[in-house]
C-alpha positions in Angstrom: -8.1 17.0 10.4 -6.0 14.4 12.1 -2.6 13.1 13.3 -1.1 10.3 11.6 1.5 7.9 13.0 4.0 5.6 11.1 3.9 1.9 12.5 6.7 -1.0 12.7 9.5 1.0 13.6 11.9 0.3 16.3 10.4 2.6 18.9 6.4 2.9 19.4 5.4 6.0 17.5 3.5 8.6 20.0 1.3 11.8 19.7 0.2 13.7 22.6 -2.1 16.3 23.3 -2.2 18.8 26.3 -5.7 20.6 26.7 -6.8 22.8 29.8 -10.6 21.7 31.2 -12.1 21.6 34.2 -12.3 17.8 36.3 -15.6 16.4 35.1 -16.5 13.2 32.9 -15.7 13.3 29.7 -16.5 11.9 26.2 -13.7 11.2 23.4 -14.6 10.4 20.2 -12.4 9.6 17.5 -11.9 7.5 14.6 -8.7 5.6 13.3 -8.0 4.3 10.4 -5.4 2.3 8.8 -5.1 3.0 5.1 -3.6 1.7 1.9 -0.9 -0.8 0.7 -0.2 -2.2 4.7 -4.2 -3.6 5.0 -2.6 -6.6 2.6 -0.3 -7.6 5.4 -0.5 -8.8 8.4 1.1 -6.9 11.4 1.0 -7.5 15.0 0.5 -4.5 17.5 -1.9 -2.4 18.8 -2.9 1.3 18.9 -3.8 2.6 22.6 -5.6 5.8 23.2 -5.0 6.9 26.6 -6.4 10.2 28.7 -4.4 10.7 31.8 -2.4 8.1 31.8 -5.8 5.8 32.0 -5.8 3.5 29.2 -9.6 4.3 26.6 -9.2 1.8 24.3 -7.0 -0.4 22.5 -7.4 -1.6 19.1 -5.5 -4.4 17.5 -3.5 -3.2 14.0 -4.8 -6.3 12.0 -8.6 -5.3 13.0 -7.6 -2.1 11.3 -6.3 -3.6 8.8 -9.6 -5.4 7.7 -11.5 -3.1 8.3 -13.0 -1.1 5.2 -13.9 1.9 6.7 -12.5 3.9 9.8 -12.6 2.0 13.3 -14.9 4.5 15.4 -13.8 5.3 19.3 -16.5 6.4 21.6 -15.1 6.0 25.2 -16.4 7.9 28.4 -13.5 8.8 31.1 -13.1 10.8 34.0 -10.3 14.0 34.2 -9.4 15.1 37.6 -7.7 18.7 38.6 -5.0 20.3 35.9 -4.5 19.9 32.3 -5.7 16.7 30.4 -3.2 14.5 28.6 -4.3 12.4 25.4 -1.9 10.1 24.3 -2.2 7.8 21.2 0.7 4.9 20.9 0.7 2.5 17.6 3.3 -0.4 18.3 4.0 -2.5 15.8 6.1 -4.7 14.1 5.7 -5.7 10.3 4.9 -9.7 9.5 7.6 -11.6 8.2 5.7 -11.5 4.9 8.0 -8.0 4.4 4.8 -6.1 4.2 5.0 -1.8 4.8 3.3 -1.0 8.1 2.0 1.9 7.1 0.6 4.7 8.6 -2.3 5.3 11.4 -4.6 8.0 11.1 -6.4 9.6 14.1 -9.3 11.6 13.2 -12.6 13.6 13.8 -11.2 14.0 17.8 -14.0 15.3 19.8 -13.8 15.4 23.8 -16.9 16.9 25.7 -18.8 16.7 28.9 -20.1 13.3 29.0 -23.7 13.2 28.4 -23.5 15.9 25.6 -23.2 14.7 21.8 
């Protein structure tokens, strides 16, 4: 249950997401992970989560890369009229060490009214 994006190559590698609600505040909650052979390596980039074009988060690849487990997202936003956009964007580029970049998992998405678990 996730979308998984392959990091360090020429272009950023995107996702998107289209989803019809209503304007309200909102609740994303996610978790991303980065597993496998490219936590040995050092890579610089990040991985941004954005909803309607408004950046949620941003999260560094070599903190996912040190991390052991997945790297939890919980981020309140606000939607306005028409369909909500969620974007996910890893951009990277692999340490000179020649490590693989590897790939970034997005998973467990959950978006609901803000105040509701």
């Amino acid at each position: 249950d996730g979308v998984g994006l392959a990091v360090g190559a020429t272009a950023p590698a995107e996702a998107r997401l289209s989803l019809s609600l209503p304007a309200g505040r909102y609740r994303l909650q996610a978790d991303l992970d980065l597993p496998g052979a490219a936590r040995a390596h050092s890579l610089a980039g990040a991985v941004r989560l954005r909803a309607d074009g408004q950046p949620l988060s941003a999260t560094p690849l070599a903190d996912l890369a040190h991390d052991r487990e997945a790297h939890p997202i919980d981020v309140a936003f606000t939607h306005g009229a028409g369909p909500l956009d969620v974007e996910l964007v890893a951009d990277a580029t692999p340490s000179t060490d020649g490590g693989s970049a590897g790939i970034v998992w997005l998973s467990h998405l959950r978006i609901a009214p803000a105040g509701t678990q």
